[in-house]
C-alpha positions as CSV (number, residue, x, y, z in Angstrom):
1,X,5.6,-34.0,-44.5
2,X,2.0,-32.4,-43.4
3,X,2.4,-30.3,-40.5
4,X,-1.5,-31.4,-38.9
5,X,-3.3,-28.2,-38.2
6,X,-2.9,-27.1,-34.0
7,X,-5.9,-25.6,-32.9
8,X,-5.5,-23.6,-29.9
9,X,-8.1,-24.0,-26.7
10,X,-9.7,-20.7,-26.6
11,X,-12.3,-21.6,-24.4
12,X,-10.4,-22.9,-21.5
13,X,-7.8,-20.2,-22.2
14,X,-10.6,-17.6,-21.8
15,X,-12.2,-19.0,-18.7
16,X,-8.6,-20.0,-16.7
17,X,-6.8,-16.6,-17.9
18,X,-8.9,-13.7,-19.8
19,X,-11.9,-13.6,-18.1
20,X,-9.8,-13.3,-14.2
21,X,-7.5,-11.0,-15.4
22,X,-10.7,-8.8,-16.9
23,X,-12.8,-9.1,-13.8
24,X,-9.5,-8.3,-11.9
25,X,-9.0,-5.1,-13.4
26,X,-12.9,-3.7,-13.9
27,X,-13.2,-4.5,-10.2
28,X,-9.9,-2.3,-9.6
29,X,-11.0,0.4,-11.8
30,X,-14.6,0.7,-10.5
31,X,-13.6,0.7,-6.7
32,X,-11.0,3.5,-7.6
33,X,-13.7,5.8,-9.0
34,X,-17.0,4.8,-7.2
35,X,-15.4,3.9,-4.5
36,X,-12.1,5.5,-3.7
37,X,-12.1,8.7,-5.3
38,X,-15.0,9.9,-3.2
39,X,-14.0,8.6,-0.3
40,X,-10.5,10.4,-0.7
41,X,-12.4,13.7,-1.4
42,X,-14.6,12.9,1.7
43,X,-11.8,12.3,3.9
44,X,-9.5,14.5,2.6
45,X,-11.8,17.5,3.7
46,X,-12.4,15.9,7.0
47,X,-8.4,15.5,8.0
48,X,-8.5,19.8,7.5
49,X,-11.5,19.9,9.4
50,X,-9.7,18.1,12.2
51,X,-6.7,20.1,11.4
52,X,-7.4,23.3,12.1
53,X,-9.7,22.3,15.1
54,X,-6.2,21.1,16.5
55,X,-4.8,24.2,15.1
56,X,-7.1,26.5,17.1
57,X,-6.9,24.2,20.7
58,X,-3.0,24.8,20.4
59,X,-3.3,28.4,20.3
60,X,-5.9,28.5,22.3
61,X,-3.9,26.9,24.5
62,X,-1.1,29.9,24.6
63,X,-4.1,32.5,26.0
64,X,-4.2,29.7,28.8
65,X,-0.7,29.6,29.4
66,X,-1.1,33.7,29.8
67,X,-4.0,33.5,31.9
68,X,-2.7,31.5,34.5
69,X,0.6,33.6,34.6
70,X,-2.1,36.1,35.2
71,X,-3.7,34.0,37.9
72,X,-0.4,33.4,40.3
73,X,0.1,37.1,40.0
74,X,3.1,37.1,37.7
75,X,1.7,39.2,35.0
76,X,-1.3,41.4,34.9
77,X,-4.0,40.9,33.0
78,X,-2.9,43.6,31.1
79,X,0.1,42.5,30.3
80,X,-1.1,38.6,29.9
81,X,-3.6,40.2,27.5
82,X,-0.2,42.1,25.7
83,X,2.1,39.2,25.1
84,X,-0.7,36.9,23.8
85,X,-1.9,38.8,21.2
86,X,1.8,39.7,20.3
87,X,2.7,35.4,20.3
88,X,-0.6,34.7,18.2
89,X,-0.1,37.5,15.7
90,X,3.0,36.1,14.5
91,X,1.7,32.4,14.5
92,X,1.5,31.1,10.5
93,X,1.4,27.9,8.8
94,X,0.7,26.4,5.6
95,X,1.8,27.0,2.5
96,X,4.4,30.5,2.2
97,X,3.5,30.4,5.7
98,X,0.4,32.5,5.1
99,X,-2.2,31.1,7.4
100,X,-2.6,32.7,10.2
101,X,-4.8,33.3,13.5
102,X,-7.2,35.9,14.8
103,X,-8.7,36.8,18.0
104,X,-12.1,38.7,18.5
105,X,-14.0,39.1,21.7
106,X,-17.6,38.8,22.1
107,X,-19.1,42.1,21.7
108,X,-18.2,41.4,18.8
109,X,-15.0,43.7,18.5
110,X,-11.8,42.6,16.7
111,X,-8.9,42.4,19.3
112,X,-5.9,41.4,16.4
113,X,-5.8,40.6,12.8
114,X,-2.2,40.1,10.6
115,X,-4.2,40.6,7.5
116,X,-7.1,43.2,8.3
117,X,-5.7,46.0,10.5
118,X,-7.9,48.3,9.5
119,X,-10.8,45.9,11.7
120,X,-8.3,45.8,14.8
121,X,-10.1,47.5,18.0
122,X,-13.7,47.8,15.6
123,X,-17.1,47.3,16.3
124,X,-17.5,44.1,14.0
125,X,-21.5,43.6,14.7
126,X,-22.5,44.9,11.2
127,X,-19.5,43.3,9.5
128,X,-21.1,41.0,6.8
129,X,-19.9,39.1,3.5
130,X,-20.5,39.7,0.1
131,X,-23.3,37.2,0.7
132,X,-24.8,38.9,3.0
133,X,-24.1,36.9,6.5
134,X,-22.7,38.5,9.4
135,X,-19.6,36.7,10.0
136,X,-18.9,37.8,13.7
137,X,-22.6,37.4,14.7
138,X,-22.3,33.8,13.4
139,X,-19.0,33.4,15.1
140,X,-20.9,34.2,18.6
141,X,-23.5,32.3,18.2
142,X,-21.8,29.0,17.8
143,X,-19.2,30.4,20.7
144,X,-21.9,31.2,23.2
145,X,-24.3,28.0,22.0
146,X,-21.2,24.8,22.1
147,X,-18.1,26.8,23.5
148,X,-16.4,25.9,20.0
149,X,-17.5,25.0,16.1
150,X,-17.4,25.6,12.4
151,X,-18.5,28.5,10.1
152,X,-19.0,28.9,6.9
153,X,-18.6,32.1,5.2
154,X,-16.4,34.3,2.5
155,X,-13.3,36.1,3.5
156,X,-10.3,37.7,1.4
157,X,-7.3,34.8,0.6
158,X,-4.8,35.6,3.5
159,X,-3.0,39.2,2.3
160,X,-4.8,39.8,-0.9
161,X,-8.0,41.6,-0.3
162,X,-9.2,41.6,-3.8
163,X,-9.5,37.8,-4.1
164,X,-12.6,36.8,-1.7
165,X,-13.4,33.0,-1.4
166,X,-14.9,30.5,0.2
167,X,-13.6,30.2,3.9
168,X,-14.2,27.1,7.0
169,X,-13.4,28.1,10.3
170,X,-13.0,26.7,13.9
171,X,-13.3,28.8,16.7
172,X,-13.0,28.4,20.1
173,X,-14.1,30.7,23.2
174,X,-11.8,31.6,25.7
175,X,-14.0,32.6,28.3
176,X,-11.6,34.3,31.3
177,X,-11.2,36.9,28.7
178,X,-14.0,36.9,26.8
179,X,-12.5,36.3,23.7
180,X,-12.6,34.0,21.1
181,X,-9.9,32.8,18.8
182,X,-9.7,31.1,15.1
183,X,-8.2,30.2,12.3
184,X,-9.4,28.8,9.0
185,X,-9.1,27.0,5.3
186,X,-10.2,28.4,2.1
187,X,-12.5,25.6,0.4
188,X,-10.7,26.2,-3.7
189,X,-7.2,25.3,-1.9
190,X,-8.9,22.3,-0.4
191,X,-10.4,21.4,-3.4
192,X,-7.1,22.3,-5.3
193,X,-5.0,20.2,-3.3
194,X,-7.6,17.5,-3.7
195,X,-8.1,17.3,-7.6
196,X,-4.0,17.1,-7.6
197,X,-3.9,14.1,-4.9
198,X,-6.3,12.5,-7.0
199,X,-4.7,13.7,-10.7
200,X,-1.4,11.4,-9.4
201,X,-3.4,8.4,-8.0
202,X,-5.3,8.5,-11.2
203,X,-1.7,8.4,-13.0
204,X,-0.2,5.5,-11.1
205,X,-3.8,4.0,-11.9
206,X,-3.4,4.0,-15.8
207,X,0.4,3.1,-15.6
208,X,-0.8,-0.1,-13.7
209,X,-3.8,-0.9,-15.8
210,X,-1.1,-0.4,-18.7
211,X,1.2,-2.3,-16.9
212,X,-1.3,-5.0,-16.5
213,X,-2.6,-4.9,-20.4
214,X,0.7,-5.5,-22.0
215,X,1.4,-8.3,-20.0
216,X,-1.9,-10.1,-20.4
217,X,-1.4,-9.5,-24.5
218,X,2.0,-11.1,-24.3
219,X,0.5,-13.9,-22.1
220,X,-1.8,-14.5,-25.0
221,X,1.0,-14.2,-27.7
222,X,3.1,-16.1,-26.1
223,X,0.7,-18.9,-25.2
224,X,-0.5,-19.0,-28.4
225,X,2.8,-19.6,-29.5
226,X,3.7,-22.3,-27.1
227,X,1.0,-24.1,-27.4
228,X,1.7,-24.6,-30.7
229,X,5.7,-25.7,-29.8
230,X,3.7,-28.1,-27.3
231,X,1.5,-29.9,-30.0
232,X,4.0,-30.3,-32.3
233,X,6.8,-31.2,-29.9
234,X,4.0,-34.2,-28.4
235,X,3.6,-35.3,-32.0
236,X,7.6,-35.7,-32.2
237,X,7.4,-37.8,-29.5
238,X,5.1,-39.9,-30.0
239,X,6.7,-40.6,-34.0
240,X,10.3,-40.8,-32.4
241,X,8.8,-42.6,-28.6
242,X,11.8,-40.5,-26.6
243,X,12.6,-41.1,-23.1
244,X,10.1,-40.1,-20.8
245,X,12.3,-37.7,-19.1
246,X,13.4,-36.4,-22.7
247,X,10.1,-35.8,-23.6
248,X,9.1,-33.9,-20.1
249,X,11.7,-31.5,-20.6
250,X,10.7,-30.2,-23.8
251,X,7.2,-29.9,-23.5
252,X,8.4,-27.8,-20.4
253,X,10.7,-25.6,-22.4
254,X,7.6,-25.4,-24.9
255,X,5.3,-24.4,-21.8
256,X,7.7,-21.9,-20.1
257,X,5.1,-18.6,-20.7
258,X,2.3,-21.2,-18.9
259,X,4.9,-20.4,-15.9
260,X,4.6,-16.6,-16.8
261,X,0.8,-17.0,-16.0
262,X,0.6,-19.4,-12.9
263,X,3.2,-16.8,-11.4
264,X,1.5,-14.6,-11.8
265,X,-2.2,-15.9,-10.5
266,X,-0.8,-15.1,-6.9
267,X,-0.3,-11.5,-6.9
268,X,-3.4,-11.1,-9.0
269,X,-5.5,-13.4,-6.2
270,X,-4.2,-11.0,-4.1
271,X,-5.2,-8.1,-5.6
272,X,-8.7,-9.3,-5.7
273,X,-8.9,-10.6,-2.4
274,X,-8.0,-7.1,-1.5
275,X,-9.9,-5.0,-3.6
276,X,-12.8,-6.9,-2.4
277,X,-11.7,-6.9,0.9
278,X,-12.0,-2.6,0.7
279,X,-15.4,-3.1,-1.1
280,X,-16.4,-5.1,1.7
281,X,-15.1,-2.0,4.6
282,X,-16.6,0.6,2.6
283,X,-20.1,-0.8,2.8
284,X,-20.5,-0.2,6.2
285,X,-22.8,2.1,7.3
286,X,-20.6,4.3,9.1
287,X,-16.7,4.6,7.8
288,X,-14.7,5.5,10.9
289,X,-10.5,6.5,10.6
290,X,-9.4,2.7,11.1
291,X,-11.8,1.5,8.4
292,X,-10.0,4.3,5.7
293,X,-6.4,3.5,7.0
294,X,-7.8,0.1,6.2
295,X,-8.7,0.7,3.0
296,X,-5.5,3.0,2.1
297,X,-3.3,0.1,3.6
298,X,-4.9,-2.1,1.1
299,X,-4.4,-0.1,-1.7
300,X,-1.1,0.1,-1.5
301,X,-0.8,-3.9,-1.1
302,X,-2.7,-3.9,-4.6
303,X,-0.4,-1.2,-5.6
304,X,2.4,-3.3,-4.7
305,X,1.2,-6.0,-6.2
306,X,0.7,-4.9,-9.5
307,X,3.8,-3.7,-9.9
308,X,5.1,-7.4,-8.8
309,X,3.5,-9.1,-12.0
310,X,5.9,-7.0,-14.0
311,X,8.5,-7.8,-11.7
312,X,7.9,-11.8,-11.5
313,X,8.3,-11.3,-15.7
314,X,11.8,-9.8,-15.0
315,X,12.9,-12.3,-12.8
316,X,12.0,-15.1,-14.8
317,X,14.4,-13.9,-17.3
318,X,16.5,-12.9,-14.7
319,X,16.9,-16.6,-13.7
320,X,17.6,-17.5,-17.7
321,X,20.1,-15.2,-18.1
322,X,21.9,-15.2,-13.9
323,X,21.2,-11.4,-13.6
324,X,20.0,-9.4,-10.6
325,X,16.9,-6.5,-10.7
326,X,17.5,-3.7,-8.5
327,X,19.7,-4.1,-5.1
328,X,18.9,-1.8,-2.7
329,X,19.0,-1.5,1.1
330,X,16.1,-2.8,2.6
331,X,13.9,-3.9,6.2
332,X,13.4,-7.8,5.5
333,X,10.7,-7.8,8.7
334,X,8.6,-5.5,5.6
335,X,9.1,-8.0,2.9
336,X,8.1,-10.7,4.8
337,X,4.9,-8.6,6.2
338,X,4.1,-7.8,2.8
339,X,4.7,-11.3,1.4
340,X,2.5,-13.1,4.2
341,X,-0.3,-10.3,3.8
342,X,-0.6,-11.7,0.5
343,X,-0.8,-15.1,0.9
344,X,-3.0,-14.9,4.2
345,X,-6.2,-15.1,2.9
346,X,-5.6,-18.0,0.9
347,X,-4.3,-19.3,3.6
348,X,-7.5,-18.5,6.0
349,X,-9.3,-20.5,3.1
350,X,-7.8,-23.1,3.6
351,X,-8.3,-23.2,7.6
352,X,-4.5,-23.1,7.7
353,X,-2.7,-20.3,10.3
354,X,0.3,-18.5,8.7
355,X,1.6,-16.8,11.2
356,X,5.9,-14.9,11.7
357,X,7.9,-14.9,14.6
358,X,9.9,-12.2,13.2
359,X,13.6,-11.3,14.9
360,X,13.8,-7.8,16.4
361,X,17.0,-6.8,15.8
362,X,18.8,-6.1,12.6
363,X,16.9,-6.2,9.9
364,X,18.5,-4.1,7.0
365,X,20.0,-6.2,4.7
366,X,21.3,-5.1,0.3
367,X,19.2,-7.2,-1.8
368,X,16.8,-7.6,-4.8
369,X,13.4,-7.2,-2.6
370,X,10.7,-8.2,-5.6
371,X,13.4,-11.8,-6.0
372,X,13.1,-12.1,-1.9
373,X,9.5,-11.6,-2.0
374,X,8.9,-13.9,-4.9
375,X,11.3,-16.8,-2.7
376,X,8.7,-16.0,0.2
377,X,6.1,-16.7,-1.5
378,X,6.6,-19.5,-3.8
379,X,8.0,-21.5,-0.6
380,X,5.0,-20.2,1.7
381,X,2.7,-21.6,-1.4
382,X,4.4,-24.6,-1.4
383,X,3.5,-25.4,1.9
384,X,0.2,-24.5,1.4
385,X,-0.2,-27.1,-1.1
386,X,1.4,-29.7,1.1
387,X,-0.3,-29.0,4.5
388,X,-4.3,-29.7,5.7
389,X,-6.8,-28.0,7.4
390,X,-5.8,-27.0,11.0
391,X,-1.7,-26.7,10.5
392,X,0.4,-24.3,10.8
393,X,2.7,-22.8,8.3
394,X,5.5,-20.4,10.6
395,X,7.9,-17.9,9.1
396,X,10.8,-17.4,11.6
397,X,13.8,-14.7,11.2
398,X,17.3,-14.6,13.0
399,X,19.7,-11.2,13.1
400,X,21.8,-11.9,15.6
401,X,24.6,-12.8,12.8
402,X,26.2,-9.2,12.0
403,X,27.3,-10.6,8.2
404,X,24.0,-13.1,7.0
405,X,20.5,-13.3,7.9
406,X,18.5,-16.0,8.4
407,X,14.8,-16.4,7.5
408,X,13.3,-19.9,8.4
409,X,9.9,-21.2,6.6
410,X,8.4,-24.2,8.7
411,X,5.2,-26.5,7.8
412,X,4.1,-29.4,9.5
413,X,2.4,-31.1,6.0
414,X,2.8,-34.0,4.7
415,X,6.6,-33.8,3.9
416,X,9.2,-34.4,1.2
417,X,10.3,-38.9,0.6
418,X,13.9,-38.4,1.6
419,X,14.9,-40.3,-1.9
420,X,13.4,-36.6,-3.7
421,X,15.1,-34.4,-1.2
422,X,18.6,-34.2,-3.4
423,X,16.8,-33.3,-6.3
424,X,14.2,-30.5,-5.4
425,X,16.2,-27.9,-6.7
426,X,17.1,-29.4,-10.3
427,X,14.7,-27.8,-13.0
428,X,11.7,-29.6,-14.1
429,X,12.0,-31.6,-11.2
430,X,8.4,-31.8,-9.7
431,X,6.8,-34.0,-6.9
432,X,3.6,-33.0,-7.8
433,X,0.9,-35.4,-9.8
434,X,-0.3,-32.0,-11.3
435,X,1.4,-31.7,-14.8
436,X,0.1,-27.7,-13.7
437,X,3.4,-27.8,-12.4
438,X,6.5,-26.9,-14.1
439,X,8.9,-27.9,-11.4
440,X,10.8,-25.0,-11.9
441,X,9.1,-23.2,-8.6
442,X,12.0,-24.7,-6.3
443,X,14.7,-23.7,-9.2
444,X,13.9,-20.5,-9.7
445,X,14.4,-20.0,-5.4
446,X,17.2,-21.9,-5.7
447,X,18.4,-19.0,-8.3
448,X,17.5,-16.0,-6.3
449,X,19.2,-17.3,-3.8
450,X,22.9,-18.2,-5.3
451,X,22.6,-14.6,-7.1
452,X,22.6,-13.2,-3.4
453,X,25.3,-15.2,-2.4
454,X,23.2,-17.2,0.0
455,X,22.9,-20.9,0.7
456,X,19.0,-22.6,1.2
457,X,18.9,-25.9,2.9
458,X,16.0,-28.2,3.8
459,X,15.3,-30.6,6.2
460,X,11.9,-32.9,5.5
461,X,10.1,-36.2,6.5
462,X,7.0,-37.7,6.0
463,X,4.2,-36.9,7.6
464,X,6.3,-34.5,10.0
465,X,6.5,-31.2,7.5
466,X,9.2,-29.1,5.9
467,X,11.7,-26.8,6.5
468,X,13.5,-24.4,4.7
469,X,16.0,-22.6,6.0
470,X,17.5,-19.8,4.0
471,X,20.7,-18.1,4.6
472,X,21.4,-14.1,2.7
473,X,24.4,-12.2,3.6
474,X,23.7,-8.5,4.7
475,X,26.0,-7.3,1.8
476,X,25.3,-7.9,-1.9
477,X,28.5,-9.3,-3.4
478,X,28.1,-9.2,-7.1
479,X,28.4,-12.9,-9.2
480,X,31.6,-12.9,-10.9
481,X,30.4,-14.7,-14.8
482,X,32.6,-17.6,-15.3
């Protein structure tokens, strides 16, 4: 017999699946160097900046101490003047503990250095930098003009005086003394620590795009494949005219990688939703702290994301072959965050509230979190799909049980015919007209579930909504193979 030639649809294959998954990742690789990577090196500078402004105002803040000692007559001024200098000398921080503070007055005259003593109790009015700017004039001039502020100048890196770099300072008056007091960063260790920061994100960055490549060729391989087992399992049926039923199940066991793809068209909305999200914060004319937090917060849902389209892979087979991923101890109030973060947006699209009324208590529980996540949100897009505009879609939590947990998902949509409710959780069962669906969404929580020793029940009626009601114990006991 003639096998008929099986073409496969490239055209809708490129539109529904390459041409996303493309745009997805050129929109994640041009915000991360157009967008990100400057903003990191902005910000970055601008958090040390801040830092040793703080820096100064805390030590600043021990010549205050002193001077009111001095003022109730505890200590002379003398003596105040001592025990400062001797507390600030031996302040350090950073790195081998090596940045330090100083403490001129206005004449200018250095009053202590730990590095320079060969400047302590000199004349520092002449004192310039290889580049020519008189450092201490500089230093009074922004003293005597704001009280406090930033200069720019070259000084020798902490001990070594042969290495002289590019230095920001803050300084700050003290003005019952007459002094003034600093401390500072050297701009290359900035920069140094920068360029590394960026050298890791970058990393992650490729191992995600990679991550992302290999499973958008095996999507294609393996659709390619199975659409093939599809034709030429359809053209068996229609010679042999097998039972309905029959004939479902096959062409879903020939479709199984379409699965791989739909599963993965939520993290990836996500992604986007997100990255455009931070495109959208970082157009603003003036990017404050809570915009960048923002922006950081997203991309580590993107992050997260990413990583869970190799994960939804492994739990697929996971469900074939009744294994678990990694169990680890884990908050469930952060999975579900994370999980409903996701699906929010979709959900604001659809004028539908998704909101938690998460328990307070106990939260830890062993588990598989990608599997719990992936429960959370296939249910939480379930409803979706079953509710209208203006309902409310409620995820609920209950610790008070010291063994199990207890993690609710509530919609008021249109509700499961009580003559489907026994059969929800058998494979390729599917209420929906779409043949899009596999029915296996249901099956494959069901799954998770028994792997963690849990129990799911529902409770449904038409035109009332849905609930699921999912019960994990805090423990992972491992499934015993029969």
């Amino acid at each position: 017999m003639i096998t008929p030639h099986i073409s496969f649809p490239w055209k809708t294959f490129l539109v529904r699946v390459v041409v996303p998954t493309v745009l997805t990742i050129i929109l994640f690789i041009s915000a991360f160097f157009f967008v990100i990577i400057p903003s990191i090196r902005e910000n970055s500078m601008d958090r040390k900046r801040e830092m040793i402004r703080e820096l100064t105002t805390s030590a600043w803040n021990i010549l205050a101490k002193f001077n009111n000692d001095e003022q109730k007559g505890l200590l002379t001024r003398s003596q105040a003047q001592r025990m400062a200098i001797e507390q600030i000398k031996n302040l350090h921080y950073g790195q081998q503990l090596k940045d330090y503070f100083w403490i001129n007055d206005m004449a200018p005259r250095m009053i202590i250095h730990p590095y320079r003593t060969d400047l302590n109790g000199k004349d520092l009015s002449d004192y310039a930098d290889p580049d020519g700017k008189k450092v201490f004039i500089e230093i009074i001039k922004v003293v005597t003009e704001s009280g406090s502020g930033y200069v720019n100048y070259k000084w020798q890196a902490n001990d070594n005086p042969s290495n002289i770099i590019p230095k920001i300072s803050y300084v700050k008056g003290f003005s019952p003394w007459g002094w003034v007091i600093g401390t500072g960063i050297y701009i290359e260790d900035v920069k140094a620590e920068i360029d590394h920061l960026i050298e890791n994100i970058i990393a992650v960055s490729i191992v995600i795009c990679m991550l992302n490549i290999l499973i958008f060729v095996n999507i294609i391989r393996v659709s390619y494949l199975t659409h093939k087992k599809q034709r030429a399992a359809e053209l068996e049926l229609k010679k042999t005219k097998s039972s309905l039923a029959l004939s479902e199940k096959m062409a879903s066991l020939g479709t199984l990688s379409a699965m791989v793809a739909h599963e993965i068209n939520n993290p990836l909305s996500g992604i986007l939703s997100y990255a455009k999200l931070s495109a959208k914060y970082l157009e603003k004319e003036e990017i404050n702290k809570a915009t960048v937090e923002s922006v950081i917060n997203n991309l580590s849902i993107i992050a997260s994301e990413t990583k869970r389209c190799g994960e939804i892979v492994k739990n697929l087979l996971r469900f074939a072959k009744q294994s678990l991923g990694d169990v680890q101890l884990v908050h469930l109030n952060e999975i579900i965050t994370l999980s409903t973060k996701v699906i929010d947006h979709s959900a604001k699209m659809k004028e539908i509230e998704l909101k938690t009324e998460l328990d307070t208590g106990d939260d830890t529980i062993n588990c598989d979190p990608g599997a719990i996540q992936q429960i959370l949100v296939s249910l939480i897009v379930n409803s979706l799909e079953s509710s209208s505009q203006g309902k409310q879609i409620i995820v609920k939590t209950d610790y008070k049980d010291k063994e199990n947990v207890l993690i609710r998902v509530i919609d008021y949509g249109h509700g499961i015919d009580e003559k489907n409710l026994p059969f929800i959780f058998d494979p390729f069962f599917s209420t929906k007209d779409s043949n899009s669906s596999l029915g296996l969404g249901l099956s494959a929580v069901y799954g998770i579930v028994q792997h963690h020793s849990g129990s799911i029940n529902v409770e449904s009626k038409i035109g009332h909504g849905t609930e699921f009601a999912i019960t994990l114990p805090r423990e992972y006991k491992e499934q015993k193979e029969e």
